[in-house]
Every structure is written in C-alpha cells, then in structure tokens.
C-alpha positions in Angstrom: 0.0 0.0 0.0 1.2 3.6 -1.0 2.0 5.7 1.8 0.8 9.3 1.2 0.9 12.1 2.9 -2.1 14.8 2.4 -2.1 15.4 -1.1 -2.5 12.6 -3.9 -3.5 11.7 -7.7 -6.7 13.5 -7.3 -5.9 16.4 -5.8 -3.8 17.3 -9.3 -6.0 16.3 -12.1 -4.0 15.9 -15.5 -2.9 19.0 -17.1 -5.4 19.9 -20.6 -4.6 17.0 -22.9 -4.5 14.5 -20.3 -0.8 14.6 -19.5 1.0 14.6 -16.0 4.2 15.8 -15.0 6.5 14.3 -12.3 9.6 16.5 -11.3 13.2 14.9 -11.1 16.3 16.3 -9.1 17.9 13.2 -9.1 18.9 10.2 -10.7 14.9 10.6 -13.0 16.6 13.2 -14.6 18.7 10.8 -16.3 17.0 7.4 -15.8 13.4 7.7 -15.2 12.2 4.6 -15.8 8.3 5.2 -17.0 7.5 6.4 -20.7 8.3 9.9 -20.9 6.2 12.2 -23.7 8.9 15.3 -22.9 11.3 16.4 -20.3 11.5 20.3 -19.5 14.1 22.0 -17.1 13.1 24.3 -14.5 12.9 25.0 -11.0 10.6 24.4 -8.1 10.3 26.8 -5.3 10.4 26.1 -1.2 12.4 23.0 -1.1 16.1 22.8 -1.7 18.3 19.6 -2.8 20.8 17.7 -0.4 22.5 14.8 -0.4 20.9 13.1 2.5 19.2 9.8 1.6 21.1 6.9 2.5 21.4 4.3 0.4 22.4 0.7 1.0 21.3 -0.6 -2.5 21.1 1.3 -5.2 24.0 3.9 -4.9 25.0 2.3 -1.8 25.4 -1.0 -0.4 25.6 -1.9 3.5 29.0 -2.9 3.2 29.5 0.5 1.4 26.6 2.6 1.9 26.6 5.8 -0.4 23.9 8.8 -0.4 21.2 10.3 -3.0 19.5 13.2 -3.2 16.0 14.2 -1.2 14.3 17.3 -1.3 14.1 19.5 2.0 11.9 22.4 2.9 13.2 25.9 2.3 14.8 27.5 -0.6 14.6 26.7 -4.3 15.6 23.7 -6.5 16.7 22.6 -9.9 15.2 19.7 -11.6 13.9 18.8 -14.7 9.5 17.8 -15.2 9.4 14.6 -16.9 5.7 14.6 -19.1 4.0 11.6 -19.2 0.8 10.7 -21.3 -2.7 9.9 -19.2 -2.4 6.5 -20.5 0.6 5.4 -18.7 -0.1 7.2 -16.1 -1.4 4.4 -13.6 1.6 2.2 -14.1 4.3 4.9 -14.1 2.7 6.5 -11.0 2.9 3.3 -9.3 6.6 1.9 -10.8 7.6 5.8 -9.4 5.6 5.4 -6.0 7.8 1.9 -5.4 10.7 3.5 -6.7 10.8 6.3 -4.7 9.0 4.3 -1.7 11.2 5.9 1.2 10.0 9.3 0.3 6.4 11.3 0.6 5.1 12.3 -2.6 4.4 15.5 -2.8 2.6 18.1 -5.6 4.4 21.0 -6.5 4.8 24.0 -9.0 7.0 23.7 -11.2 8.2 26.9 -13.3 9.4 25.7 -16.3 12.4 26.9 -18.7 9.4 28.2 -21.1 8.2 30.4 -18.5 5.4 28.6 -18.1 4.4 26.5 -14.3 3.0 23.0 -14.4 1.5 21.0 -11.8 4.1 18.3 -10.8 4.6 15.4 -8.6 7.7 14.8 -6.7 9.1 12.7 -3.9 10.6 14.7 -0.8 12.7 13.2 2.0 10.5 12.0 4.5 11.8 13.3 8.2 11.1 10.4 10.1 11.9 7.4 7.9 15.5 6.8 9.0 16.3 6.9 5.7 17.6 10.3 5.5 20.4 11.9 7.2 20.3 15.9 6.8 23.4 16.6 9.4 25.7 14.4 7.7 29.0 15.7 8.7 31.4 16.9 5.8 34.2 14.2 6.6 31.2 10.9 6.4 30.1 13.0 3.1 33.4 12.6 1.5 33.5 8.9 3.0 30.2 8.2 1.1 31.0 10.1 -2.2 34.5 8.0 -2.3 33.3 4.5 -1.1 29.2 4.2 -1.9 29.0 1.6 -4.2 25.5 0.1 -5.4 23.5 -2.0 -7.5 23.2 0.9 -10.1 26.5 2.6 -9.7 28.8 4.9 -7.4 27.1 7.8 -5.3 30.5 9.7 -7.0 28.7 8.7 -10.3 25.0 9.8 -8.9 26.4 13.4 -7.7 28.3 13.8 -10.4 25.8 13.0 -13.1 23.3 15.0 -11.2 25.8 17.9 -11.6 25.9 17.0 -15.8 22.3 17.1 -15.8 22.1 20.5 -14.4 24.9 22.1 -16.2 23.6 20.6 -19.4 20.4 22.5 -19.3 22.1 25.8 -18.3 22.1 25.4 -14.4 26.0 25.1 -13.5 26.0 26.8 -10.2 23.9 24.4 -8.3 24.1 22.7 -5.1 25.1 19.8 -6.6 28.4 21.4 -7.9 29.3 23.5 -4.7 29.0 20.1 -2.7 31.5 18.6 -5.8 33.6 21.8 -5.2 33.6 21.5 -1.6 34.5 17.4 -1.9 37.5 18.7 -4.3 38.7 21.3 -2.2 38.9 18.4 0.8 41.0 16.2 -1.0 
C-alpha cells in the first residue's frame, strides 16, 4: 500500500490534454524509468536539494553505503519535469511510487524553462523514515562520495551525473556542484 501524505492523484488532475508531470532532481533526470512524452528544465520553489538519503542498495550497499539526493523544505531547487501521457499514467505512478518508496510524494509548481508552471509530482525526504540523514558531517560526506557503491552505480557517479544534468540545461551553479567543489577542495 502507498504511503501518502495529504495530497495525492486527485488532488492534481491531469494537465489539458491528459498529460501529467513528475519533477526529477535526481537520478529521474537521467533514468526515469516510465514512458516519458517530454522532459522540460526548471525549478521548483520552497524546497532545496541535499545529499541526504542513504542508500544501501542502489547507490550504496551496506558494506558500502553511499547517499542520494532528497528534497528538503526551504529554498529553491533545480530539476527537470518529466511529461508523461494519461495513458501510462497508472503504471508509471505506481513503478515511481515503489521506486521512490522511502520518500512522501508531494505536488508542487513547477516553473518551467518556457516560462510557463505545471503542476508536478515529486518525492521529498521523509523526516522520520531513518532513511535520511540531513546533518551528515562533511568528513562521512566525502567517505560516502569516495566509497558508496551500489547496484546501479557509485554515489561519486550519482552526484556527479546529477551535476551534468544540471549544467547541461544551463544550471551550472547548483548545489550539486558547490558540494562537488567542496568534496575537491577536501582532497
């Protein structure tokens, strides 16, 4: 069973032309996993991006658990609004709700490159899962960044390709590349 919090599928019908929008700051930007009609940069206001989830599969294992982004409240973020068509909507909303099953899902405004805002749902770290870590010291940072290692890659390869994503749609001073600066400047 989905956990939600107070919003949900109905309280965000489909935008005209049946299509909804999810919004990516992470690894959807560049996997998504679910049919996707269009993706569109842009940025969604009151909750910023940090590297606090902790992951012991994907990006992580427990041996050598590594970190992945969750949204927090305050502050702006960059991401990018993945469309997807009414019609596969039921079975990308679930695959994204099990995906992202560690987080609350959350509907948001999302102001679009085009200067135009869409109705979007993301996932935002949930503050009493366990799964998130928003304190993590600099030095266990660095110790994740060097050593995660999952199922689907390095957390070096998740930050870093978070950072690609960004700059590749014209945002190159985000938070993902002052935390890359910062992890440079440490070694």
């Amino acid at each position: 069973m989905r956990q939600h919090n107070e919003d949900s599928a109905e309280a965000s019908p489909p935008e005209k032309g049946g299509s909804y929008w999810v919004f990516g700051y992470g690894s959807l930007m560049w996997d998504p996993r679910v049919p996707v009609q269009k993706m569109l940069a842009g940025t969604v206001q009151g909750w910023h991006r940090r590297f606090s989830m902790v992951k012991t599969t994907t990006w992580g294992s427990p041996e050598r658990p590594g970190l992945a982004a969750g949204l927090h409240p305050g502050g702006y973020t960059t991401g990018f609004g993945i469309k997807i068509a009414a019609k596969d909507w039921p079975e990308a909303e679930a695959a994204l709700d099990y995906r992202e099953r560690h987080y609350l899902r959350r509907w948001v405004t999302l102001h679009g490159q085009d200067g135009r805002l869409y109705r979007a749902l993301t996932y935002i770290a949930h503050p009493s899962s366990g799964a998130f870590l928003p304190d993590l010291p600099p030095e266990e940072t660095r110790e994740r960044y060097l050593t995660g290692e999952g199922t689907l890659g390095s957390t070096r390869f998740y930050i870093e390709e978070t950072a690609r994503q960004l700059a590749s749609k014209g945002y190159g001073r985000t938070d993902a590349h002052a935390l890359l600066a910062r992890l440079a400047a440490s070694f």
